[in-house]
N, CA, C and O atoms as a MOPAC input file, in Angstrom:
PM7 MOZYME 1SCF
protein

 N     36.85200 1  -111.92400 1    33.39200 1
 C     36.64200 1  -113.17100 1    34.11800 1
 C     37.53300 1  -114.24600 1    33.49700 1
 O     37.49100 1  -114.58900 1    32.31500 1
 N     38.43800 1  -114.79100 1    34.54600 1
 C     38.85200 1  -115.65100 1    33.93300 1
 C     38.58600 1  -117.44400 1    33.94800 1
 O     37.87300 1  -117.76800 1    34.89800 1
 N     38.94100 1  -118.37600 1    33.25400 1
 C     38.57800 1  -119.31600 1    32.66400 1
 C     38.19000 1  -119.94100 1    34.38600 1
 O     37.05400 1  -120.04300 1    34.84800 1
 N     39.04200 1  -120.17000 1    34.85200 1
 C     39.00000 1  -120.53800 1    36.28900 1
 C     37.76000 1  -120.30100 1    36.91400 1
 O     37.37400 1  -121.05000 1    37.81100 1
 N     37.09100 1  -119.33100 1    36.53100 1
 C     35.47300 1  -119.17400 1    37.25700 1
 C     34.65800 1  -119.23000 1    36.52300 1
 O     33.55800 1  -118.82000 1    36.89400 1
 N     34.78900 1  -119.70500 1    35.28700 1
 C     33.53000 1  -120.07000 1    34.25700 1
 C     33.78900 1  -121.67600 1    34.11300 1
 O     33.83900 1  -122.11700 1    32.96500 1
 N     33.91500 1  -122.35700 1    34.94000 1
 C     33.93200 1  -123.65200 1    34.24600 1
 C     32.71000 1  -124.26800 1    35.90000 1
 O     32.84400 1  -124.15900 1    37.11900 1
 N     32.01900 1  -124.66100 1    35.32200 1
 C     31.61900 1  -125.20100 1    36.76100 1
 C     31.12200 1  -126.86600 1    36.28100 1
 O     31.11000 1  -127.41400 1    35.17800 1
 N     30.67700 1  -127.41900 1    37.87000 1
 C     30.60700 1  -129.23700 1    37.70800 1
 C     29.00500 1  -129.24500 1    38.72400 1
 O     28.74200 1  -128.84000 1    39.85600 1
 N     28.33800 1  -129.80200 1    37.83100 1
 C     27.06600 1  -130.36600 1    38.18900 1
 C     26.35800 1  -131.55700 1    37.44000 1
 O     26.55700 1  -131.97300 1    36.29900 1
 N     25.52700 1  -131.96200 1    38.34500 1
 C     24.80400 1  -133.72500 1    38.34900 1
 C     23.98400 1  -132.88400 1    36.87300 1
 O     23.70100 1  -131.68800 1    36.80900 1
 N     23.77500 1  -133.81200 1    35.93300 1
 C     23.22400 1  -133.51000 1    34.31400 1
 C     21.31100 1  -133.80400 1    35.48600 1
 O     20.42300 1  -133.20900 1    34.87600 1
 N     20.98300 1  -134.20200 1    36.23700 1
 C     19.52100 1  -134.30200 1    36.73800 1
 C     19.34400 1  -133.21700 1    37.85000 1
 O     18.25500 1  -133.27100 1    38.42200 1
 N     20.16400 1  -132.28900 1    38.24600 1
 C     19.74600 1  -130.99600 1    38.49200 1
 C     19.01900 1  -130.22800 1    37.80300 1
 O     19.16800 1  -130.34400 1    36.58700 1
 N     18.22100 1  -129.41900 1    38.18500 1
 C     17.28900 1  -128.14200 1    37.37100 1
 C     18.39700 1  -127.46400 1    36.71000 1
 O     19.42100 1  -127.22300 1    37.34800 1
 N     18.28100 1  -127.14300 1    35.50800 1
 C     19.42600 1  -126.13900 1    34.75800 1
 C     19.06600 1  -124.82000 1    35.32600 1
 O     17.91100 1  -124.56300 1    35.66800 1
 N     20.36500 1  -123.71200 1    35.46100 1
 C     19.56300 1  -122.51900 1    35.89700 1
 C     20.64700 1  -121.78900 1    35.25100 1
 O     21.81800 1  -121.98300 1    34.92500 1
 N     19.41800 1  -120.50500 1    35.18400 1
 C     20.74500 1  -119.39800 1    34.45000 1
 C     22.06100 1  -119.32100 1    34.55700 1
 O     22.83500 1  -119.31800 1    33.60000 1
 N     22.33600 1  -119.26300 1    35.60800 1
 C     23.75200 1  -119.23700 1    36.03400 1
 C     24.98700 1  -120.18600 1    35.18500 1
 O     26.14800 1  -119.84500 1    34.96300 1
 N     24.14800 1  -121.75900 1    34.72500 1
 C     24.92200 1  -122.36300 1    33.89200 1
 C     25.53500 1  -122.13000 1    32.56600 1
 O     26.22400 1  -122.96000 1    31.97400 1
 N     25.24700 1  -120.98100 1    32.15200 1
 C     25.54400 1  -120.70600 1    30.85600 1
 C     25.74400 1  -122.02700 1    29.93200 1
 O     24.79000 1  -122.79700 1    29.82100 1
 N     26.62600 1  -122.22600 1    29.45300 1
 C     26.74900 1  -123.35800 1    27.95600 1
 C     26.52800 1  -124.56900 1    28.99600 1
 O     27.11100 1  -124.82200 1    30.05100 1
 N     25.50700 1  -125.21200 1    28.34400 1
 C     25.64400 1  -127.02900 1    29.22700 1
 C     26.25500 1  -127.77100 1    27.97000 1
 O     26.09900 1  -127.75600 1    26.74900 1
 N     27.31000 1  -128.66100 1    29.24400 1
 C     28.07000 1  -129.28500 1    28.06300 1
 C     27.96700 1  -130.57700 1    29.10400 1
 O     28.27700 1  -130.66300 1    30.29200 1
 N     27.38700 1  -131.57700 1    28.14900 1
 C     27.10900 1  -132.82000 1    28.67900 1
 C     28.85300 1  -133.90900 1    28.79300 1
 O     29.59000 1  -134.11400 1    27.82900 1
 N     29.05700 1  -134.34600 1    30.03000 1
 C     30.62200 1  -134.58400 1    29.80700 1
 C     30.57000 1  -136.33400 1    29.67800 1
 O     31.63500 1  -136.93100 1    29.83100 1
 N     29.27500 1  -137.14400 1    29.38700 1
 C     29.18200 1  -138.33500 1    29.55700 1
 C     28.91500 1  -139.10700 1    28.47600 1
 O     27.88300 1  -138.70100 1    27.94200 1
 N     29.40300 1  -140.07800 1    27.89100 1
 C     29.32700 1  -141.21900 1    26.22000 1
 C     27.91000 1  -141.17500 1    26.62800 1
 O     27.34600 1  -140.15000 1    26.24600 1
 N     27.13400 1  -142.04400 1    27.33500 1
 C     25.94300 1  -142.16800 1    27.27200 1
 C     25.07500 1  -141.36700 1    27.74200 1
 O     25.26000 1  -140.80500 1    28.82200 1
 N     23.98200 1  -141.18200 1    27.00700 1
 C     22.95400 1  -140.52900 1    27.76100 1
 C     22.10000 1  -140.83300 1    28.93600 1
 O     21.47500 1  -141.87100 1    29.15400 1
 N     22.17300 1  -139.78000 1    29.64100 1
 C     21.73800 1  -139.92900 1    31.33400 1
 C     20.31800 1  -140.36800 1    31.40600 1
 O     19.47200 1  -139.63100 1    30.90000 1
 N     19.81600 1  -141.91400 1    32.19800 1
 C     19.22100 1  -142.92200 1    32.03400 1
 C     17.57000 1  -141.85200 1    32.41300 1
 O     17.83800 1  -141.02200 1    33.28100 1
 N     16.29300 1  -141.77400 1    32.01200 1
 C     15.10800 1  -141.28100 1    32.65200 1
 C     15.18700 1  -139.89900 1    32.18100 1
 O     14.16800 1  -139.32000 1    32.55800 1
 N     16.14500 1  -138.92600 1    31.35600 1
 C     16.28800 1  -137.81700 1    31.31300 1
 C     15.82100 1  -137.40600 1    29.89600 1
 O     16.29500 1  -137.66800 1    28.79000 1
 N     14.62300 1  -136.59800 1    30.31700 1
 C     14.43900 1  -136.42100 1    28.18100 1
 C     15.43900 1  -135.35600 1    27.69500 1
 O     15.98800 1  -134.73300 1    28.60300 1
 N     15.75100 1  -135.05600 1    26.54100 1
 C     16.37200 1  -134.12000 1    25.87200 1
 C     16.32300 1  -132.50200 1    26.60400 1
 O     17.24400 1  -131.77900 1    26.98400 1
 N     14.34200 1  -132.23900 1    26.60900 1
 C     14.25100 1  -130.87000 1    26.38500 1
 C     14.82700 1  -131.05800 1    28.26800 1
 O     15.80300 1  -130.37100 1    28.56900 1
 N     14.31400 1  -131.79500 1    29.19600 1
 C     14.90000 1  -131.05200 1    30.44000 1
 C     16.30400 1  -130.88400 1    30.49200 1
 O     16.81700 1  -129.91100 1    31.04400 1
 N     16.98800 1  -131.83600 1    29.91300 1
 C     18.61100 1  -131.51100 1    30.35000 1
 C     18.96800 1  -130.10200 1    29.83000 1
 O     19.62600 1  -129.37500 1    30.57400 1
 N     18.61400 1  -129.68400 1    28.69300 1
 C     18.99600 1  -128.41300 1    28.37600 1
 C     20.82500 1  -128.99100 1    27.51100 1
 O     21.68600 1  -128.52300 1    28.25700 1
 N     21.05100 1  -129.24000 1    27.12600 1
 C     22.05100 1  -130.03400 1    26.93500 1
 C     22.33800 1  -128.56100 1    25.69300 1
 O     21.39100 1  -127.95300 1    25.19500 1
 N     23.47100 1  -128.30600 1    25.46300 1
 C     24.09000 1  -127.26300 1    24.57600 1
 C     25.11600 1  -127.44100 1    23.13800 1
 O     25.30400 1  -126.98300 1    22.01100 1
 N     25.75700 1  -128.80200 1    24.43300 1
 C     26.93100 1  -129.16800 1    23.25200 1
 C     27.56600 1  -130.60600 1    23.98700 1
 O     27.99700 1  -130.57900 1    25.14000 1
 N     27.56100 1  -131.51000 1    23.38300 1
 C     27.62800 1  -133.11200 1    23.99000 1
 C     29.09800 1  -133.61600 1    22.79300 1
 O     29.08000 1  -134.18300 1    21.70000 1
 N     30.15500 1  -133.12500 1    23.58400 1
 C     31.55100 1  -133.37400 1    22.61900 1
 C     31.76000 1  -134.94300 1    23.06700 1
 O     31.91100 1  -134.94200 1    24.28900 1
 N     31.83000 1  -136.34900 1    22.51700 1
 C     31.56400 1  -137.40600 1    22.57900 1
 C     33.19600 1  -137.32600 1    23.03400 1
 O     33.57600 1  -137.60300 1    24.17100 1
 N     34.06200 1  -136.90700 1    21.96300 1
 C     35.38000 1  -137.22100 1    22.06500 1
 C     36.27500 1  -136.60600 1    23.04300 1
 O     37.48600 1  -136.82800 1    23.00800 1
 N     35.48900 1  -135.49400 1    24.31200 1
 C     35.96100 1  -135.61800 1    25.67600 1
 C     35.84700 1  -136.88600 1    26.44200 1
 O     36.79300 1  -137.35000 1    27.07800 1
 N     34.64300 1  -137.45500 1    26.37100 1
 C     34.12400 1  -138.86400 1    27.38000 1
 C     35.58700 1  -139.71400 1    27.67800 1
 O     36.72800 1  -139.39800 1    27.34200 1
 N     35.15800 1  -140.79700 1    28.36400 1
 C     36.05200 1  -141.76100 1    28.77500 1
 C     35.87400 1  -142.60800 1    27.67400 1
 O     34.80700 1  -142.64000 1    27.06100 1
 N     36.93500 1  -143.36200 1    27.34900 1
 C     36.39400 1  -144.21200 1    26.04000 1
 C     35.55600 1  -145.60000 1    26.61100 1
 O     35.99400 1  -146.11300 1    27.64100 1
 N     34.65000 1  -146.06100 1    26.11500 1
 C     34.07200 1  -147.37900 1    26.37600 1
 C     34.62200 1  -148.20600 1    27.26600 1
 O     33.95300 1  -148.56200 1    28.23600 1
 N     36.35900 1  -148.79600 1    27.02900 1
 C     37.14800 1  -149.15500 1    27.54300 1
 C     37.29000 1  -149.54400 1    28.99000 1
 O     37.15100 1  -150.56200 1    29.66700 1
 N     37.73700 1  -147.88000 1    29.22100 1
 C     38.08700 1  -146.66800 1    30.22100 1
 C     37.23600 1  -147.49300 1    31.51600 1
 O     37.48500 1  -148.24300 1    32.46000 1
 N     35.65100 1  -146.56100 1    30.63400 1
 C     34.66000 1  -146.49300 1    31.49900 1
 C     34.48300 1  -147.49500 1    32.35500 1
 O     34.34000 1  -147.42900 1    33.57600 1
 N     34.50800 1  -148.97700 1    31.25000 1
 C     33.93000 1  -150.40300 1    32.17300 1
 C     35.03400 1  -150.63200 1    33.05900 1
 O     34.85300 1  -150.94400 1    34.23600 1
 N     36.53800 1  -150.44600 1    32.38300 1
 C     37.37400 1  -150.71900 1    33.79300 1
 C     37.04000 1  -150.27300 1    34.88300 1
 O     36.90100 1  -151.00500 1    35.86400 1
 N     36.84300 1  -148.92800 1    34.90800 1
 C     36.82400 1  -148.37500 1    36.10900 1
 C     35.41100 1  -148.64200 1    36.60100 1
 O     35.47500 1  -148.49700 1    37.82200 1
 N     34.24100 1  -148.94000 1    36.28000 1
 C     33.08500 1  -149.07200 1    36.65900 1
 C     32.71600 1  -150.44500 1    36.80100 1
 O     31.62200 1  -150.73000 1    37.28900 1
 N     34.09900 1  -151.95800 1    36.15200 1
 C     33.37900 1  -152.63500 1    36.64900 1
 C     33.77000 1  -153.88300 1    37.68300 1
 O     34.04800 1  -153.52800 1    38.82800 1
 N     33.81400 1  -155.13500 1    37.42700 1
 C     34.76500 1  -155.41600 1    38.53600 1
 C     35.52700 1  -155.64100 1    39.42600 1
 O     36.19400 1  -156.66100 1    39.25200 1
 N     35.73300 1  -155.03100 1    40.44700 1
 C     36.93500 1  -155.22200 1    41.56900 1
 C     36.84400 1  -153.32700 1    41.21500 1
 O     37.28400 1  -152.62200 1    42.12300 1
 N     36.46500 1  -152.82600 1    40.34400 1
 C     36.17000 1  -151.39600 1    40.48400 1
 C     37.75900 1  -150.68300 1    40.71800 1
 O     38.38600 1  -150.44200 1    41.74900 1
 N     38.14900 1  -150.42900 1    38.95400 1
 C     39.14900 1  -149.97700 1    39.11900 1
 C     39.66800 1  -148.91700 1    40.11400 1
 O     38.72700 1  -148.25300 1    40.54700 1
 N     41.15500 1  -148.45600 1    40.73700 1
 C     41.65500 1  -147.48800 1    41.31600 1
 C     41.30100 1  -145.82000 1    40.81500 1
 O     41.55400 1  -145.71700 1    39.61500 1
 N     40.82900 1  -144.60700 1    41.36700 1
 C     41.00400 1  -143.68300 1    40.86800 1
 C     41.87800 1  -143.19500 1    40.43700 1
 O     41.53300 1  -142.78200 1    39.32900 1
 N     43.19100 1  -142.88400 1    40.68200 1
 C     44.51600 1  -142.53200 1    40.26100 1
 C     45.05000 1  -143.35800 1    39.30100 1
 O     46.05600 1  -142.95000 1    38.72100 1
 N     44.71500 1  -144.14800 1    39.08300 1
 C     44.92000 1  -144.96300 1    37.67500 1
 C     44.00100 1  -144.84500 1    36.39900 1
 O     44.15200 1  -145.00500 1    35.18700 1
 N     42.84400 1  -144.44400 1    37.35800 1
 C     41.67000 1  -144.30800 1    35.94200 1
 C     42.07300 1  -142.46800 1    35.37600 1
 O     42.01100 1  -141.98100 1    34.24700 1
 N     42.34300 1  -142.04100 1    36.26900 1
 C     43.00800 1  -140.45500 1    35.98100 1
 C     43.90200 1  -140.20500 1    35.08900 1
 O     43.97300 1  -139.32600 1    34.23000 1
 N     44.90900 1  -141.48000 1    35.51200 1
 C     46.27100 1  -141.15300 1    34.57800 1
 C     45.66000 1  -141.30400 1    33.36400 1
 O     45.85700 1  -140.38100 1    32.57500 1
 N     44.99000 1  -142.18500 1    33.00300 1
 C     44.24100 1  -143.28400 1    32.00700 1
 C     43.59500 1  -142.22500 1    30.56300 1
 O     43.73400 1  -141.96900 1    29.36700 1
 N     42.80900 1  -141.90800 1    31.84300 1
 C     41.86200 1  -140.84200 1    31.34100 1
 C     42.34100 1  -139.60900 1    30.51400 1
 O     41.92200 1  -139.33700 1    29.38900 1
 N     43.45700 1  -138.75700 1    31.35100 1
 C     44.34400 1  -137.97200 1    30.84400 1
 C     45.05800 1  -137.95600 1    29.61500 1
 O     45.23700 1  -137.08000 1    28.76900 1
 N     45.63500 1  -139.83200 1    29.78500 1
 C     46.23500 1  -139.69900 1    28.31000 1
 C     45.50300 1  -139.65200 1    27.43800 1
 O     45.84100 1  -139.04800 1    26.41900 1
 N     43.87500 1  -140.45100 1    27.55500 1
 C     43.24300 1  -140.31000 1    26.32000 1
 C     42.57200 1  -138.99300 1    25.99700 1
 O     41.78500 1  -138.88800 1    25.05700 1
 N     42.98600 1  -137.72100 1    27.01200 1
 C     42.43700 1  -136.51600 1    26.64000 1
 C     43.97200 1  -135.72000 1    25.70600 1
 O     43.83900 1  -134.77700 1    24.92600 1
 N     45.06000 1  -136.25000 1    25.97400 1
 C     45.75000 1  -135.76900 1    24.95500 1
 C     45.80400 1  -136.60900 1    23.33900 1
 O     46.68800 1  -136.40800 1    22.50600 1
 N     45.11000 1  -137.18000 1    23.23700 1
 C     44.79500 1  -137.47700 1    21.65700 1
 C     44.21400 1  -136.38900 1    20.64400 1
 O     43.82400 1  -135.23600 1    20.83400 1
 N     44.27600 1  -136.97300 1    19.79700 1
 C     44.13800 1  -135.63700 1    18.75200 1
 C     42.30100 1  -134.81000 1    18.75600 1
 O     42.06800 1  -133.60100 1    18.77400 1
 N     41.21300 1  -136.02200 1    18.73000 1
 C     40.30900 1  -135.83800 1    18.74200 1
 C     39.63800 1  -135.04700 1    20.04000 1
 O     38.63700 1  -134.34500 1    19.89800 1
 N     40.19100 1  -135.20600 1    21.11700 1
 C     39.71700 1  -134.89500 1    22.67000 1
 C     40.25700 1  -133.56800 1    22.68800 1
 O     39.64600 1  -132.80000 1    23.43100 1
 N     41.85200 1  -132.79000 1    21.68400 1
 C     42.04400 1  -131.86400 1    22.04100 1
 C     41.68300 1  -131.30500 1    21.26300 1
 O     41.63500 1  -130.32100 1    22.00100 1
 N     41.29500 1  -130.89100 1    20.25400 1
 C     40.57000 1  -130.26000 1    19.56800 1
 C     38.90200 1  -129.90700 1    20.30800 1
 O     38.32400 1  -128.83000 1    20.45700 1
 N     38.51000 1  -131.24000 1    20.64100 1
 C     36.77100 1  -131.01100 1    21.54200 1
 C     37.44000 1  -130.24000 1    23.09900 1
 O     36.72400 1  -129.32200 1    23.49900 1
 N     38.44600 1  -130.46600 1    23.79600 1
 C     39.00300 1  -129.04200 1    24.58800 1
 C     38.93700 1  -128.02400 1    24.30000 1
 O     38.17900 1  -127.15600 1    24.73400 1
 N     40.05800 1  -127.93300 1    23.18000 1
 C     40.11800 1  -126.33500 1    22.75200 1
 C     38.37100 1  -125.69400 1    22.32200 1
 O     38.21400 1  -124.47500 1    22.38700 1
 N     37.58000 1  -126.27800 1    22.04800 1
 C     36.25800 1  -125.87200 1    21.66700 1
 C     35.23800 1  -125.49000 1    22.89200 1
 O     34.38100 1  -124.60700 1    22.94200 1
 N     35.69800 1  -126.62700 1    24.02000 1
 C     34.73700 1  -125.69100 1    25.09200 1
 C     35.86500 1  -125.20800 1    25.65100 1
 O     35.25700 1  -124.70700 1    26.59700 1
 N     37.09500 1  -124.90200 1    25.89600 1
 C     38.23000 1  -123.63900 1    26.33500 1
 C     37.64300 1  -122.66400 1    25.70800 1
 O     37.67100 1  -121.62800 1    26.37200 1
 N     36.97100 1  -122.53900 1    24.41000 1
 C     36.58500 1  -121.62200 1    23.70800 1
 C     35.50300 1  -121.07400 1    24.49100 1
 O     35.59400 1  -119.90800 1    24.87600 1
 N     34.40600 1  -121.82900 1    24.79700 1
 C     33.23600 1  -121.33000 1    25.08600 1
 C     33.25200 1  -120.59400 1    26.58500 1
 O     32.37700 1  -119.85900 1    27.04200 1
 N     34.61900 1  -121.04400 1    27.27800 1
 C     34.49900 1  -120.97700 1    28.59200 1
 C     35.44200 1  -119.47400 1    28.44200 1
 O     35.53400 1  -118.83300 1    29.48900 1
 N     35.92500 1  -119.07100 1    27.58000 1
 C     36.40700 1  -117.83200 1    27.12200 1
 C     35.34600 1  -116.70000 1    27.33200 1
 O     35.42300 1  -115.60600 1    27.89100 1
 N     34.36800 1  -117.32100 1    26.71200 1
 C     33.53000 1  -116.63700 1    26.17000 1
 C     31.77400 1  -115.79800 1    27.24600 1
 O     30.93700 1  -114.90500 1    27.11300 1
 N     32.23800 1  -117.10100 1    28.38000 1
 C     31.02400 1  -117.57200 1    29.56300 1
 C     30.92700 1  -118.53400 1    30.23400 1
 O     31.52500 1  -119.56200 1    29.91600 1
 N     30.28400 1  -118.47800 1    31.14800 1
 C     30.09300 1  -119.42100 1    31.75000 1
 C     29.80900 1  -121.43100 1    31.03300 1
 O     28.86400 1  -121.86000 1    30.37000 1
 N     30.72900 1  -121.98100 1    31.41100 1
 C     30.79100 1  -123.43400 1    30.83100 1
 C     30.84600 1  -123.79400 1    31.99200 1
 O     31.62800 1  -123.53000 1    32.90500 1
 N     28.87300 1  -125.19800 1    31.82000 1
 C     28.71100 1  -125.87500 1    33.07400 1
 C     28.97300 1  -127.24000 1    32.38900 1
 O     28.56000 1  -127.39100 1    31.23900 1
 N     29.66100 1  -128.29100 1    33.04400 1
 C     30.28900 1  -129.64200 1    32.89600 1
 C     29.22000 1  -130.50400 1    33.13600 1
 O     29.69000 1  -130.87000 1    34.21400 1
 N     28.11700 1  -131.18500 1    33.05100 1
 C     27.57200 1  -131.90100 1    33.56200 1
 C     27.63400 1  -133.21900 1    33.08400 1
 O     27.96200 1  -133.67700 1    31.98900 1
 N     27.24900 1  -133.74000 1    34.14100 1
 C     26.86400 1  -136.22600 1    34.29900 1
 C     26.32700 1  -136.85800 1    35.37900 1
 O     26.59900 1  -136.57900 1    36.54700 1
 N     25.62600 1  -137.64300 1    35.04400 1
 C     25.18700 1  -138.28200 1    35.69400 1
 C     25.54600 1  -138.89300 1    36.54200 1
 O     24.80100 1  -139.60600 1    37.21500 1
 N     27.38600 1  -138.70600 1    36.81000 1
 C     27.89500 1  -139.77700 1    38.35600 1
 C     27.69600 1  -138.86200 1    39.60200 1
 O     27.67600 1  -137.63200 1    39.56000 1
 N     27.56600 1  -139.55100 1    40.60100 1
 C     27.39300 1  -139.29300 1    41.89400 1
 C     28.18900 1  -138.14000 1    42.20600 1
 O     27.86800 1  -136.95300 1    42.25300 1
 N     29.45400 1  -138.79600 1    42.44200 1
 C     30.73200 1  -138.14300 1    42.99700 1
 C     31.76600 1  -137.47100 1    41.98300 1
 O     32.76500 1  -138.03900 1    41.54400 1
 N     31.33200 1  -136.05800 1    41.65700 1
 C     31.63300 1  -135.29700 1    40.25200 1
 C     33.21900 1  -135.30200 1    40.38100 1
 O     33.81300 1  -135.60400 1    39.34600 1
 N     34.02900 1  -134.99700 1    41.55500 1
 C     35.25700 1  -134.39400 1    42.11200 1
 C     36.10100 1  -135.75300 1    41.73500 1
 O     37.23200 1  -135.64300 1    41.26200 1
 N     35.44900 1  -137.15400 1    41.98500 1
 C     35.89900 1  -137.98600 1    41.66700 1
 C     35.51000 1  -138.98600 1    40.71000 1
 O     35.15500 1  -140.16500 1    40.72800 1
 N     35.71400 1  -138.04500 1    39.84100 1
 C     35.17000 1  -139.09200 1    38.09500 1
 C     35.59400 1  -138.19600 1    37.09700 1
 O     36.13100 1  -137.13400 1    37.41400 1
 N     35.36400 1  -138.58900 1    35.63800 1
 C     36.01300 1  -138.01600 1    34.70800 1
 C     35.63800 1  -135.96300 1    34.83600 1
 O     36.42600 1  -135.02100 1    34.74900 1
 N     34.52700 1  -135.98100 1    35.00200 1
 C     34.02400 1  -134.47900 1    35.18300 1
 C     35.15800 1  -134.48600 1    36.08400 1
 O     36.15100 1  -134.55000 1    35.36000 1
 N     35.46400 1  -134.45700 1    37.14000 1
 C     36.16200 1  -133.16800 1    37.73800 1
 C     37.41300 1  -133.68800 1    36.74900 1
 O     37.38100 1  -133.04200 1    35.70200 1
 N     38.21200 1  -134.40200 1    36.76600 1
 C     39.91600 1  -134.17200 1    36.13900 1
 C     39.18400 1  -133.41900 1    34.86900 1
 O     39.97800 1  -132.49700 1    34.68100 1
 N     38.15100 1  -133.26200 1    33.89300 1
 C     37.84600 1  -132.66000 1    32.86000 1
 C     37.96800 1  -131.05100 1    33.34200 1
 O     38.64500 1  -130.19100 1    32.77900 1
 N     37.02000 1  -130.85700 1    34.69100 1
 C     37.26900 1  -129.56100 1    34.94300 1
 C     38.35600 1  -128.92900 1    35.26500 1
 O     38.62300 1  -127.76100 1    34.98000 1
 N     39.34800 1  -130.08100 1    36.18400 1
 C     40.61000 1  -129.28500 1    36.08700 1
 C     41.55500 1  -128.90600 1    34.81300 1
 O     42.15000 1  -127.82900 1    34.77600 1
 N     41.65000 1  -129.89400 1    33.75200 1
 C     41.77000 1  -129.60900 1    32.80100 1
 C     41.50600 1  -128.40300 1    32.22400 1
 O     42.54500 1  -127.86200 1    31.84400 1
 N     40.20300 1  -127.57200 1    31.94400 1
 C     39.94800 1  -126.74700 1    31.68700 1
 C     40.14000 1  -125.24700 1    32.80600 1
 O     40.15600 1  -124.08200 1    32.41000 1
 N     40.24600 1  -125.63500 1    34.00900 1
 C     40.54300 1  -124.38700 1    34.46000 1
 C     42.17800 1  -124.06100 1    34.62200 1
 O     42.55100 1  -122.95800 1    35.02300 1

């Protein structure tokens, strides 16, 4: 199996289900009403997230552009700290199924999905 079908993208307030193998929480903050034991949470790499920065631009505002928060985003995933927390769930997603989860609405368009493409 390759990496391409073990990476999947779901809302962190879905029911976890087998199928998710490793939950890897993809968000700085923790998802608002959600206790610990339901998320099922596996591995919460801080130094994938959007940085603080990032986040409020794009979230606040006049509500930054997507394709700008992408580029944005991207570069701060080639820093030293973000690729190293890559290569670690590249690892896991080697290994099994790696589910991406957060709390935004629209996964395809927020840091989770460019994270997932990243990884697949």
């Amino acid at each position: 199996m390759t990496a391409a079908r073990t990476v999947r993208l779901r809302r962190v307030y879905e029911t976890p289900e087998d199928e998710d193998g490793t939950r890897v929480l993809v968000d700085r903050l923790w998802p608002r009403g959600l206790s610990k034991a339901d998320a099922r949470i596996d591995v919460w790499p801080k130094d994938l997230t959007p940085s603080t920065e990032l986040r409020r631009w794009f979230h606040g505002p006049g509500q930054g552009e997507f394709e700008e928060f992408r580029s944005r985003y991207e570069a701060e995933l080639d820093g030293d700290a973000a690729r190293a927390a890559l290569a670690e769930v590249r690892g896991l997603a080697a290994k099994g199924t790696v589910t991406l989860l957060s709390a935004v609405k629209d996964l395809e368009r927020s840091h989770a999905g460019v994270l997932a493409e990243r990884l697949r």
